[in-house]
DOTOR-352935 format. One record per atom (N, C-alpha, C): x, y negated, z; residue in one letter. Coordinates in steps of 0.1 Angstrom, whole numbers, padded with zeros to 4 digits, always signed. Layout:
# DOTOR-352935
XYZa;...
This chain:
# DOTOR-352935
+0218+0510-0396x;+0209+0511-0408x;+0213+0500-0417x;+0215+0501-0431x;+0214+0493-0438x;+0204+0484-0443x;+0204+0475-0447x;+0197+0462-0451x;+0186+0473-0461x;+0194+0474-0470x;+0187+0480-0482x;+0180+0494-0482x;+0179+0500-0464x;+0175+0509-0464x;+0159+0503-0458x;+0167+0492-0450x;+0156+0492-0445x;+0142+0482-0447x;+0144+0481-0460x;+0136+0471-0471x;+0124+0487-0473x;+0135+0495-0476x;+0128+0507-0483x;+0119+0512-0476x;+0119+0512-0463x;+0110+0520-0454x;+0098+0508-0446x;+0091+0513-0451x;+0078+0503-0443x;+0076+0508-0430x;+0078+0519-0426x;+0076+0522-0410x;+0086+0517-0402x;+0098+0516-0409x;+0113+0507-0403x;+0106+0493-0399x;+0101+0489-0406x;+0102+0477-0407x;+0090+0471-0399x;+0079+0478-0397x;+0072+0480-0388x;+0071+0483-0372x;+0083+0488-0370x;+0089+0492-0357x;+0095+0483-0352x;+0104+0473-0365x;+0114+0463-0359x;+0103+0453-0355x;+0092+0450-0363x;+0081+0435-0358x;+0081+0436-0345x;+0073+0454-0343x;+0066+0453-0329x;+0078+0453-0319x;+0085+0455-0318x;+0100+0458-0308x;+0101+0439-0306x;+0105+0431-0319x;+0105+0418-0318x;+0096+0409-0310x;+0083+0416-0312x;+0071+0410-0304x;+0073+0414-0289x;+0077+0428-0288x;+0074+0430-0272x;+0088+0423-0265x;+0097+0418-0273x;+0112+0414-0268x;+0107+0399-0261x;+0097+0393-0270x;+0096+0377-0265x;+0086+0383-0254x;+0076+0387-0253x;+0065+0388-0241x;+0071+0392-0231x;+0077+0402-0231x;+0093+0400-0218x;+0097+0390-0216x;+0099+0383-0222x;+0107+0368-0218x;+0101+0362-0210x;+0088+0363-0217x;+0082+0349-0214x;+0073+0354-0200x;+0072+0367-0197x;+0067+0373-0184x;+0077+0375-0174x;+0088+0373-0177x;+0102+0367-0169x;+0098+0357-0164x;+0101+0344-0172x;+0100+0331-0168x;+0086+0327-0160x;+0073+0330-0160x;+0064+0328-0154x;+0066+0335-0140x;+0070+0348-0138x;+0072+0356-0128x;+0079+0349-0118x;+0090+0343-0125x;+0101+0335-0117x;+0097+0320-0110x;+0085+0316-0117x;+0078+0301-0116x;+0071+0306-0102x;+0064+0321-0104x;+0060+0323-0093x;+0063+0322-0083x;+0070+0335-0083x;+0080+0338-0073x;+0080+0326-0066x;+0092+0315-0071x;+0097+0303-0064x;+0084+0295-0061x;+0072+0296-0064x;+0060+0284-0055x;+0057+0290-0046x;+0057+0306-0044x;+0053+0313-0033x;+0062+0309-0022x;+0076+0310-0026x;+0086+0304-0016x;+0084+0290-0006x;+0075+0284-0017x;+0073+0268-0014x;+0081+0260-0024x;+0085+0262-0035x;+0087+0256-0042x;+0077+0250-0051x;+0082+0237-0055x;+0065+0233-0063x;+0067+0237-0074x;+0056+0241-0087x;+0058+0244-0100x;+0057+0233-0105x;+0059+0233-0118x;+0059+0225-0130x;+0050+0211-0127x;+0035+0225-0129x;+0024+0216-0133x;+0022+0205-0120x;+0023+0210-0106x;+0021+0209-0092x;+0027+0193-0092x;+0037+0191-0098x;+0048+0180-0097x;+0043+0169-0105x;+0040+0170-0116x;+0038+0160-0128x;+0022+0161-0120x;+0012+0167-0115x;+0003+0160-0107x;+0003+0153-0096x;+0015+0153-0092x;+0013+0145-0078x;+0016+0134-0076x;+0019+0133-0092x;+0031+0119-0093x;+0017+0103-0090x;+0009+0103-0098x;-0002+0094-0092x;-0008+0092-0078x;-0008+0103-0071x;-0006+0101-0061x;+0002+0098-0052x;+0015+0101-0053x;+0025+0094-0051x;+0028+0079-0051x;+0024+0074-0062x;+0025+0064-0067x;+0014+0053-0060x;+0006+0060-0060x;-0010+0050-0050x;-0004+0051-0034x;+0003+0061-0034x;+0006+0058-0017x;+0020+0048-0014x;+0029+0045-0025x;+0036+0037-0025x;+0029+0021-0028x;+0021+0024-0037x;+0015+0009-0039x;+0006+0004-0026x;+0006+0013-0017x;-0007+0011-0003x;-0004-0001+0001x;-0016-0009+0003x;-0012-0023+0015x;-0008-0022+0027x;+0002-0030+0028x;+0006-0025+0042x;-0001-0036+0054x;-0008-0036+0060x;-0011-0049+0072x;-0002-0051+0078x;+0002-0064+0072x;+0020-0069+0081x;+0013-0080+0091x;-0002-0088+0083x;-0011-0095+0091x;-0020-0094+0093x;-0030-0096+0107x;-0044-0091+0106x;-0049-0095+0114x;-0062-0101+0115x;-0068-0111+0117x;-0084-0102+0126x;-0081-0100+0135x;-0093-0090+0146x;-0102-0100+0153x;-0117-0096+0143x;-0125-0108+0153x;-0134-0099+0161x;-0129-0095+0172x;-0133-0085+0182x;-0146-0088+0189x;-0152-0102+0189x;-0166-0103+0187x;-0173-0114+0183x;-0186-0113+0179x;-0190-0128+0171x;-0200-0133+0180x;-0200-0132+0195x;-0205-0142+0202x;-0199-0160+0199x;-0207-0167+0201x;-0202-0180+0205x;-0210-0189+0216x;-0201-0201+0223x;-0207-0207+0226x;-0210-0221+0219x;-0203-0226+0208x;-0210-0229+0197x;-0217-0232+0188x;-0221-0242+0181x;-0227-0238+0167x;-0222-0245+0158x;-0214-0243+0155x;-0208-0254+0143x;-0217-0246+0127x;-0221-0260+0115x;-0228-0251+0110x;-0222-0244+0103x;-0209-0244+0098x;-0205-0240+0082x;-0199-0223+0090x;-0202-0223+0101x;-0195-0210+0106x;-0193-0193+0095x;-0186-0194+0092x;-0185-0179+0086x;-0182-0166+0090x;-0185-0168+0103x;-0182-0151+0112x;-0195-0150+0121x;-0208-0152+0121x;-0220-0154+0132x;-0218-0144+0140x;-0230-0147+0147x;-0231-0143+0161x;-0240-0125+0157x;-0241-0118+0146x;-0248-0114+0136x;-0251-0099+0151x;-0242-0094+0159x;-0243-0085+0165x;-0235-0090+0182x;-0233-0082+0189x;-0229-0084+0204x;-0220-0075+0209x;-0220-0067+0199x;-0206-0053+0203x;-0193-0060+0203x;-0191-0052+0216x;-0176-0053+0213x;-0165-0038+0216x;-0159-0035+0212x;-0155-0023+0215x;-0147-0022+0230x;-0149-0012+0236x;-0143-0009+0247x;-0128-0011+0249x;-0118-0018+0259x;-0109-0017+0256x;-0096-0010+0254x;-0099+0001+0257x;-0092+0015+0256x;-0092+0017+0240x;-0102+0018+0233x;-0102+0021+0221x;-0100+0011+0209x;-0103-0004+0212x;-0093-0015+0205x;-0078-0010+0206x;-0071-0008+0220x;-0058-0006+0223x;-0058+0003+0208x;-0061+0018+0210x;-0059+0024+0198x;-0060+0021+0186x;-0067+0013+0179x;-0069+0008+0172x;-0057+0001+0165x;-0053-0016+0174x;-0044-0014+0173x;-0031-0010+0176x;-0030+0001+0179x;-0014+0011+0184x;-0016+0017+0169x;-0028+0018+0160x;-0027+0030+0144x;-0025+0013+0137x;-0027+0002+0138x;-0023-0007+0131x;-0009-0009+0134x;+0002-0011+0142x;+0015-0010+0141x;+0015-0001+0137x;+0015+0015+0137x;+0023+0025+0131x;+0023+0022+0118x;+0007+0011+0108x;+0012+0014+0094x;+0017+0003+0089x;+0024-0009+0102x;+0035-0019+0095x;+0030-0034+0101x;+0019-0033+0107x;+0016-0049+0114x;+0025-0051+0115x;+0027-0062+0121x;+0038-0074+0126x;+0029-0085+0131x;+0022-0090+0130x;+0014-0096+0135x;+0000-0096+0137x;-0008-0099+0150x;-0019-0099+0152x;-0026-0110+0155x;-0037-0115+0150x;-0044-0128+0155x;-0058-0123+0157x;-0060-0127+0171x;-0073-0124+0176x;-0086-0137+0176x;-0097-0132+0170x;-0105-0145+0169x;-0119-0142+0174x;-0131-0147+0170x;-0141-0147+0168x;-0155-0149+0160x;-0166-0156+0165x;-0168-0154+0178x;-0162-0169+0183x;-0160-0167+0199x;-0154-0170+0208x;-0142-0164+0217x;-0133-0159+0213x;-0124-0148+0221x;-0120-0150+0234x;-0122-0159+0244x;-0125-0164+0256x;-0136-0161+0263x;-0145-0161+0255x;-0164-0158+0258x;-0162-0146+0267x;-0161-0136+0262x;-0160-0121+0265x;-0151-0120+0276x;-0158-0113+0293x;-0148-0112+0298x;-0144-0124+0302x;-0146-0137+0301x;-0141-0147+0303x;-0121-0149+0300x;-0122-0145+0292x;-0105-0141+0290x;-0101-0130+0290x;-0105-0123+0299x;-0094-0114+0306x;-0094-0101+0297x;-0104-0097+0288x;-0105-0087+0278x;-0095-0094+0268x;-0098-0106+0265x;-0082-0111+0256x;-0071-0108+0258x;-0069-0112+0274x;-0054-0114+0277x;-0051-0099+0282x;-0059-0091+0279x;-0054-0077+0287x;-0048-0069+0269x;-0057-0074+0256x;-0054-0072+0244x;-0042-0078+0240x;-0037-0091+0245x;-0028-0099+0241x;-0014-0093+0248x;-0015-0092+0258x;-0003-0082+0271x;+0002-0069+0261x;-0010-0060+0261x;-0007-0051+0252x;+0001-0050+0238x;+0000-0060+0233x;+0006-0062+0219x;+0016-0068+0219x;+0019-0074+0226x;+0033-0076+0228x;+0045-0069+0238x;+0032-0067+0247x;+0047-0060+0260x;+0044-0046+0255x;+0033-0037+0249x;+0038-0025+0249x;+0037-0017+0237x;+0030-0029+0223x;+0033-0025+0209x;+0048-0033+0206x;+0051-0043+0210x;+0060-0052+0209x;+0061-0056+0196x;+0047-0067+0190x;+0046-0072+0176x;+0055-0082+0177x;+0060-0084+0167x;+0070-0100+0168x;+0059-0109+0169x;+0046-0111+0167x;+0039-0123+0172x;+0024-0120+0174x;+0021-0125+0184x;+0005-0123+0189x;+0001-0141+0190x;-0013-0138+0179x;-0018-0151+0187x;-0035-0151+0187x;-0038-0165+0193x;-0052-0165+0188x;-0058-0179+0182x;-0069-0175+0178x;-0078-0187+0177x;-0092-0189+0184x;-0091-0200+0187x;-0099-0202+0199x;-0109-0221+0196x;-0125-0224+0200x;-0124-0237+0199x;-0121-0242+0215x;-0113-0235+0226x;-0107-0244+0237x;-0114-0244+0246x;-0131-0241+0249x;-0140-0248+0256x;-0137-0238+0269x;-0132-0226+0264x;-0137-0219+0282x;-0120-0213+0282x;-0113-0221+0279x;-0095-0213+0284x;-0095-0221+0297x;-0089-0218+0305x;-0085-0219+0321x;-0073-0220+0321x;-0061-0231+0329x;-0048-0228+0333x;-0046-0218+0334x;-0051-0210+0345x;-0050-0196+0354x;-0048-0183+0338x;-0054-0188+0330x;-0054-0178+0319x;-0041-0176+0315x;-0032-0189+0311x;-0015-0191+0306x;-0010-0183+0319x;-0011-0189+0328x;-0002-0182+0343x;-0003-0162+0340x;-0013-0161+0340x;-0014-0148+0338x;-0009-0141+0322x;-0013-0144+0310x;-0011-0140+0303x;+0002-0147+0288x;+0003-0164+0294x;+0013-0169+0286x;+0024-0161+0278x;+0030-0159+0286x;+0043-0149+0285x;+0038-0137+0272x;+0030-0135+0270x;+0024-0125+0258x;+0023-0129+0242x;+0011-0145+0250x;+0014-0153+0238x;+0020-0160+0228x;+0026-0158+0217x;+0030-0170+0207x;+0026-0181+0200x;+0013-0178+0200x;+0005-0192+0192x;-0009-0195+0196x;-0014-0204+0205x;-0027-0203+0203x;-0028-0215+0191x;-0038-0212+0186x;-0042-0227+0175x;-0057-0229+0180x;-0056-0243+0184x;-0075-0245+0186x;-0078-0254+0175x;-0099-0250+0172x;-0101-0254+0162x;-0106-0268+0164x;-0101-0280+0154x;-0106-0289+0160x;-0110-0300+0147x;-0124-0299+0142x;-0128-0305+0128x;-0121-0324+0129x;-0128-0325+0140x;-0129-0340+0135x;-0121-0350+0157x;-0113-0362+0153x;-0114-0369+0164x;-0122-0380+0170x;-0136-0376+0162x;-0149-0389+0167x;-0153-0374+0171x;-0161-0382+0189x;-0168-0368+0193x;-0181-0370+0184x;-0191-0377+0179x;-0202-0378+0170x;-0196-0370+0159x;-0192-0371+0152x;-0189-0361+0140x;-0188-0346+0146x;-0183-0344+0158x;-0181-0328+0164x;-0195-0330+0171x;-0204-0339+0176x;-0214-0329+0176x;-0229-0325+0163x;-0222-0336+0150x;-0233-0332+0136x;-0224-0320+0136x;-0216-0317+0136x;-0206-0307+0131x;-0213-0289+0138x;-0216-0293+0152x;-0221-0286+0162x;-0207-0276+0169x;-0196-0288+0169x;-0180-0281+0171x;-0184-0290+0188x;-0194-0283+0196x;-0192-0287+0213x;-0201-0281+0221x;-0204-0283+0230x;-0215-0275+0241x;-0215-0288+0252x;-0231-0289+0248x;-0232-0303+0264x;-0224-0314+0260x;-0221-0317+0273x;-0216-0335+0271x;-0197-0329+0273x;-0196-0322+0268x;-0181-0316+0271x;-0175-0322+0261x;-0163-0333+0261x;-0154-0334+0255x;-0145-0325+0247x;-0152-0322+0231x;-0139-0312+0225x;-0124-0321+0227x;-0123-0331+0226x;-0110-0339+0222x;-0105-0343+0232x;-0112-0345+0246x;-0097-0340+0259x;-0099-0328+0261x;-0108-0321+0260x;-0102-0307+0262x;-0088-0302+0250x;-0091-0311+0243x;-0075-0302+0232x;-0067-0308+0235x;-0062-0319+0240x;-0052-0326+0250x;-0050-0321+0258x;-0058-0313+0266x;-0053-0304+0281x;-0049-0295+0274x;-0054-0287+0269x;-0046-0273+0265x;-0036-0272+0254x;-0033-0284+0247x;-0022-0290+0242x;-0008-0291+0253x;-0012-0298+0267x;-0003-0301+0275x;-0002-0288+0286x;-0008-0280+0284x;-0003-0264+0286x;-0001-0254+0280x;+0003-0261+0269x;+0010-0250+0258x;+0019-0250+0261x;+0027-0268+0261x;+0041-0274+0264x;+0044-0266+0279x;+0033-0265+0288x;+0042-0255+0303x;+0046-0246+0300x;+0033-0238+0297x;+0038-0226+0296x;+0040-0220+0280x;+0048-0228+0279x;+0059-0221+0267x;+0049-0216+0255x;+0038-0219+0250x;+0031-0214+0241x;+0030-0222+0225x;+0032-0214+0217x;+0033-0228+0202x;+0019-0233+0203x;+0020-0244+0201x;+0000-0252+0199x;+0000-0251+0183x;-0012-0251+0175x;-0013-0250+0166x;-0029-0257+0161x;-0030-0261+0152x;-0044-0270+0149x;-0052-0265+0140x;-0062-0259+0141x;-0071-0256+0128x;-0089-0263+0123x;-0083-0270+0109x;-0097-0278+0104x;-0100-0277+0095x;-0118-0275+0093x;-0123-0272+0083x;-0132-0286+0079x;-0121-0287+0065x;-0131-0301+0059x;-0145-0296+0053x;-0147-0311+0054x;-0164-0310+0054x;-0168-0323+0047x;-0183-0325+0044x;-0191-0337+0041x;-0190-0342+0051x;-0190-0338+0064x;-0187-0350+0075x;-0175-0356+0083x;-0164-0349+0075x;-0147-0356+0082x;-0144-0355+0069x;-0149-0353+0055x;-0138-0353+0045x;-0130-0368+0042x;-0136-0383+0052x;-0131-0390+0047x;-0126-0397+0058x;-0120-0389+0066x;-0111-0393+0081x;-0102-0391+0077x;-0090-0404+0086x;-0080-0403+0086x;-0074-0399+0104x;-0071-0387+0105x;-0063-0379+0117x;-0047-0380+0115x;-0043-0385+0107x;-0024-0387+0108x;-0022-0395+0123x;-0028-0401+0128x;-0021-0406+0143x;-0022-0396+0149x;-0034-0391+0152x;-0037-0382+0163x;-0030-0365+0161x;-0029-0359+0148x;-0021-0351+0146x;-0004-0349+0149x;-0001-0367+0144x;+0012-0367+0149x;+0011-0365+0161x;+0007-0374+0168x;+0008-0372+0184x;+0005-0360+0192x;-0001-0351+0190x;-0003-0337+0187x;+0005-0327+0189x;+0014-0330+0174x;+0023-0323+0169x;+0028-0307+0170x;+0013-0303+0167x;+0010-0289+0166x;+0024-0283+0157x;+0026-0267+0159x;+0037-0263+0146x;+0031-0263+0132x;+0018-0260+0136x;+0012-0264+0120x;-0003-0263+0126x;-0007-0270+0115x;-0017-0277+0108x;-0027-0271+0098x;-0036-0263+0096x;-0040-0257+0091x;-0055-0259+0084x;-0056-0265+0071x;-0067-0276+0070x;-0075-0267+0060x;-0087-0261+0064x;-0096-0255+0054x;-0105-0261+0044x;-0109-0257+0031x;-0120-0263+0029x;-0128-0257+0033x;-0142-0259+0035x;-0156-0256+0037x;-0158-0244+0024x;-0160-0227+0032x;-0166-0223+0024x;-0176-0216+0026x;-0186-0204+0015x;-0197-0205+0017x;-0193-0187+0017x;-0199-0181+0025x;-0202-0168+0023x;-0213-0163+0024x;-0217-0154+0017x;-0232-0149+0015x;-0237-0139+0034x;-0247-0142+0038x;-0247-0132+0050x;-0245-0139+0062x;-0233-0148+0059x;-0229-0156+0071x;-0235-0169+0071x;-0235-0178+0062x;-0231-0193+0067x;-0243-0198+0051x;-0245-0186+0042x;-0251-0188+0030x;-0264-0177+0024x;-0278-0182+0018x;-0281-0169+0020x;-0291-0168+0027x;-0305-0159+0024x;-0319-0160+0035x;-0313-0149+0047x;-0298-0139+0044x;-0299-0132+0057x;-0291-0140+0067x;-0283-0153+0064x;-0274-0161+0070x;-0285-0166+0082x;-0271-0168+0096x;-0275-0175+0105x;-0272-0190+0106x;-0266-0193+0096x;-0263-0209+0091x;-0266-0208+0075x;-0265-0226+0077x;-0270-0229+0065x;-0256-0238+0061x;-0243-0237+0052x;-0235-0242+0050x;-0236-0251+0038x;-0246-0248+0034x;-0248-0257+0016x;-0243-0274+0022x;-0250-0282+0032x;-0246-0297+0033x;-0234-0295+0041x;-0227-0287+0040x;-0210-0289+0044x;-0200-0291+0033x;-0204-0285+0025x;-0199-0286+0012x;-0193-0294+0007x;-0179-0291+0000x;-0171-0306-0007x;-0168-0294-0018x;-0164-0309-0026x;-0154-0306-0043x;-0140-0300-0035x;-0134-0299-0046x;-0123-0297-0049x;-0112-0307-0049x;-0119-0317-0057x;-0116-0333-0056x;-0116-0339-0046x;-0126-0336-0036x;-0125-0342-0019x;-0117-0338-0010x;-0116-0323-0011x;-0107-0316-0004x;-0092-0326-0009x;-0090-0323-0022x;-0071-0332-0024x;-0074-0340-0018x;-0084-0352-0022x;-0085-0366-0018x;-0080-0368-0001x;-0088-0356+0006x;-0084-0358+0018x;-0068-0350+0024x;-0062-0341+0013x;-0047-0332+0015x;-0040-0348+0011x;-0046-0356+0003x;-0037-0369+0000x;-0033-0384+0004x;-0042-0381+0018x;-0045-0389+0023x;-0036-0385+0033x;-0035-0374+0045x;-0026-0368+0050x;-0009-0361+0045x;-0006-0365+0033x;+0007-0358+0026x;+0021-0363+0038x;+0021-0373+0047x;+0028-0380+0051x;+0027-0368+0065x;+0019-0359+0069x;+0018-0346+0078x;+0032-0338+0076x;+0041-0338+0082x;+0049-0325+0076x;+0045-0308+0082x;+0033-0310+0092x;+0034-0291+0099x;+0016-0295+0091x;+0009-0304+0077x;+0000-0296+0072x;-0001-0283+0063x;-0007-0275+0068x;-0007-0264+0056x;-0022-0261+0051x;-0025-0266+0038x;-0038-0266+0031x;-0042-0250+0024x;-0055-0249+0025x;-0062-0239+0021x;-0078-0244+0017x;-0078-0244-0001x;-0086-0245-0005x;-0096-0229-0006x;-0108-0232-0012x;-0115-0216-0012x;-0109-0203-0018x;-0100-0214-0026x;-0092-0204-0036x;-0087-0193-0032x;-0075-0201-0026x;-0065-0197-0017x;-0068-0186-0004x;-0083-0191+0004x;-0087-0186+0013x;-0093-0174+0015x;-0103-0171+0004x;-0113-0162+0002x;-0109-0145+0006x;-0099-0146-0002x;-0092-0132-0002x;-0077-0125+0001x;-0072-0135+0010x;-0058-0139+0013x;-0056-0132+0029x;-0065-0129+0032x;-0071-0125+0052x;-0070-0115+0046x;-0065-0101+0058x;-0068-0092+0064x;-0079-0094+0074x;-0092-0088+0078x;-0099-0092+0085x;-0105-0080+0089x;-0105-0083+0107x;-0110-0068+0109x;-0124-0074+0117x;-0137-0065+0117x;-0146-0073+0127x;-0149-0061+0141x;-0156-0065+0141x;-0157-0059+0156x;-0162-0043+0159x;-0160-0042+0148x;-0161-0023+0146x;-0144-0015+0145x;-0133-0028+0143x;-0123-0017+0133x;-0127-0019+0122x;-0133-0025+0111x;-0137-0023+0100x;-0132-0036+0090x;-0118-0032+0078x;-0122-0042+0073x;-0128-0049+0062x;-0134-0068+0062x;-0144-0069+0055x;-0133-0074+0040x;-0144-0067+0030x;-0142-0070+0014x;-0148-0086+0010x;-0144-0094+0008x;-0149-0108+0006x;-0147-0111-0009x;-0142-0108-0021x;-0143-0104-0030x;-0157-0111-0043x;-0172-0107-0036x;-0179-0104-0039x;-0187-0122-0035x;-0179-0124-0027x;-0186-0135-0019x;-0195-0132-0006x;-0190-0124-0004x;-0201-0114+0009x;-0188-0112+0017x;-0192-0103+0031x;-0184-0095+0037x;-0187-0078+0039x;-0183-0070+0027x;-0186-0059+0024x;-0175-0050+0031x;-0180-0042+0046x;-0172-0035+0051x;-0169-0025+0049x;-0154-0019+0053x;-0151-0004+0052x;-0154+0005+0060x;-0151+0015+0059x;-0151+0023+0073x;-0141+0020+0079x;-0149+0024+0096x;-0139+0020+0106x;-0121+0025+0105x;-0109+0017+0108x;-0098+0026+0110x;-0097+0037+0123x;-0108+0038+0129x;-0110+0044+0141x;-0113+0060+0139x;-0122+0056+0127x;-0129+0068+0121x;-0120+0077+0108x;-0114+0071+0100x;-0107+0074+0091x;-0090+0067+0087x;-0084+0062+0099x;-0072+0053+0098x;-0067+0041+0088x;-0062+0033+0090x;-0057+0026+0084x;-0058+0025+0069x;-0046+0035+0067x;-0043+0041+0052x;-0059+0037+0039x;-0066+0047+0046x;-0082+0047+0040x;-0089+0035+0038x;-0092+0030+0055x;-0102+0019+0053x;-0096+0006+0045x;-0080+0002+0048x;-0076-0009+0036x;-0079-0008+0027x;-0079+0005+0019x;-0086+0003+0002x;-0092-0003+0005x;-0104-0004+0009x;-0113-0013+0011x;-0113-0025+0012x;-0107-0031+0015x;-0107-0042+0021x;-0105-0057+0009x;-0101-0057-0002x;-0099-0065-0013x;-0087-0072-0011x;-0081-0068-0001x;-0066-0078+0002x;-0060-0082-0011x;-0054-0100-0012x;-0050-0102-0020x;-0038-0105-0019x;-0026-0095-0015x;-0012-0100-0010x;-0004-0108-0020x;-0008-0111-0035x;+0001-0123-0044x;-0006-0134-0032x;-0017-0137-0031x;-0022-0150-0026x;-0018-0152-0016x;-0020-0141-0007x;-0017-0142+0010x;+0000-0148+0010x;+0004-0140+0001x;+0021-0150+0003x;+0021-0164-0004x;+0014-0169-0018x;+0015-0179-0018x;+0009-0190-0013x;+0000-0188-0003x;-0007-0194+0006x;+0001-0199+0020x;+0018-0189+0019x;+0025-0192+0033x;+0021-0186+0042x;+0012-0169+0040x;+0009-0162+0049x;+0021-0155+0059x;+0034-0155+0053x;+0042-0149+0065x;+0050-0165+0066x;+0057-0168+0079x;+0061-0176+0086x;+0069-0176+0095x;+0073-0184+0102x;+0081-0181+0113x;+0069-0183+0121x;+0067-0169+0128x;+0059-0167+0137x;+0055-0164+0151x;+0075-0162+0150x;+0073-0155+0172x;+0081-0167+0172x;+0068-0171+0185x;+0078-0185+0194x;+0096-0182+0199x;+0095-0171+0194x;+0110-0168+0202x;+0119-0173+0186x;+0116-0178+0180x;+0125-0177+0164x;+0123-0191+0162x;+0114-0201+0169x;+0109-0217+0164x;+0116-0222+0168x;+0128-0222+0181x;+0134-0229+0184x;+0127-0243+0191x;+0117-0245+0197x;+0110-0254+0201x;+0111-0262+0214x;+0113-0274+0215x;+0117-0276+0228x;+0105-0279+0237x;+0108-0267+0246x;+0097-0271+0258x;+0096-0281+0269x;
């Protein structure tokens, strides 16, 4: 047909629109058809894709617990005042189901476990420890298991049985005047905290276990000097807190302590990091540093958000796994590393002479 004819005819020209129109709606009912088709197969579509990407993205950014810190119960025998973990309940979970617990913490990347309290000796008189401590290393096989403990109720017979599991015990030990550990309330009775950390100091050295020291400065040792006794010691590290305050725990009308006259600056804390600089295994942690730097699990599987100045828990990982309840948890991994949170941590890597 010619051009010029078909200017002439308005029904020509009419026929060619709609022909034009139905040529694209074919097309374009092709291409959808085919979008189909392929998601029905299991292919993803367009839209499916460019949504998943944020999710994607949140599950790449997930925290991983490389460390984590299980205070499996908050009994003590005890009372020191500035305590920040109380005695607030008496559960402790069954050991079958801690096991599980942590067996779903290795699958999402632990590497290390530190068991605390509480008292983690209390319970069981050990043997719920050391049956948790066996476990994690001989049949999760974490590169490092350890605990913290203040010393009073470990037994030789405990290392004999369970040593070989352990990597680090660290015991807590504020001050070397027993008068300062008992305003402190770091004793029970007329029991020497300070040869007891000498005995279990000189059975670390048997049985092959790293010793480790942990102190929380205070108004009442902030202006002691421990460089002899540390050296002599000679824990792998040295772990010097300042005094802090959490709401619930240690601060607060629902608190079981009153931590307000434990209290130091900032200024006292250095004063006393500078008085010790000549320490080489000190490692200092101001509030700063501390608050939000822990993975912390309490004695549900649950871990606590500190964030707020509280301890605001998640749901259990028991209940909802790992993945889930860490959202929760406030972890601060810039700090936790600049704090020296990972380390040489399996006694098998320290090279230490026993």
């Amino acid at each position: 047909m010619l051009l010029s004819s078909l200017f002439a005819s308005p029904r020509a020209v009419l026929e060619l629109c709609v022909h034009s129109v139905l040529c694209i709606f074919a097309s374009v009912f092709s291409k959808v058809r085919f979008l189909y088709r392929g998601a029905c197969r299991g292919a993803q579509p367009l839209v499916s894709a460019v949504d998943s990407r944020p999710e994607q993205r949140a599950e790449d950014n997930a925290t991983t617990p490389t460390s984590v810190n299980y205070h499996f119960t908050r009994k003590c025998n005890y009372k020191c005042g500035f305590c920040f973990h109380t005695a607030k309940t008496s559960f402790v979970l069954p050991l079958e189901e801690a096991k599980r617990g942590l067996k779903l913490l290795k699958e999402a990347g632990m590497e290390k476990i530190n068991f605390s309290g509480g008292e983690p000796f209390l319970h069981e008189r050990g043997d719920f420890l050391g049956k948790m401590v066996q476990y994690c290393k001989a049949d999760l096989q974490l590169p490092s298991v350890s605990i913290v403990s203040n010393g009073s109720m470990i037994k030789e017979k405990w290392f004999q049985k369970y040593g070989d599991f352990l990597d680090i015990l660290a015991i807590s030990c504020d001050s070397f005047d027993e008068e300062t550990n008992q305003t402190i309330g770091r004793t029970q009775g007329r029991k020497s905290h300070i040869e007891n950390l000498y005995k279990i100091r000189s059975w670390c050295q048997q049985y092959k276990v790293a010793f480790k020291i942990n102190s929380v400065i205070n108004s009442f040792n902030a202006l002691e000097d421990m460089t002899e006794q540390i050296n002599q010691l000679n824990p792998v590290r040295w772990k010097v807190f300042q005094c802090l305050l959490i709401d619930g725990e240690n601060a607060g009308e629902a608190a079981l302590r009153e931590a307000e006259r434990f209290v130091i600056s900032e200024q006292q804390f250095q004063e006393f990091l500078d008085r010790h600089s000549a320490v080489s295994c000190l490692v200092p942690e101001s509030n700063e540093k501390m608050r939000n730097s822990y993975l912390i699990l309490d004695e549900y599987m649950r871990f606590l958000d500190c964030r707020e100045g509280r301890k605001d828990p998640s749901r259990s990982i028991l209940d909802v796994g790992v993945k889930d309840a860490i959202s929760f948890s406030g972890f601060d991994e810039k700090m936790f590393l600049k704090r020296g949170g990972v380390y040489v941590w399996s006694k098998a890597d320290m090279k230490l002479e026993w």
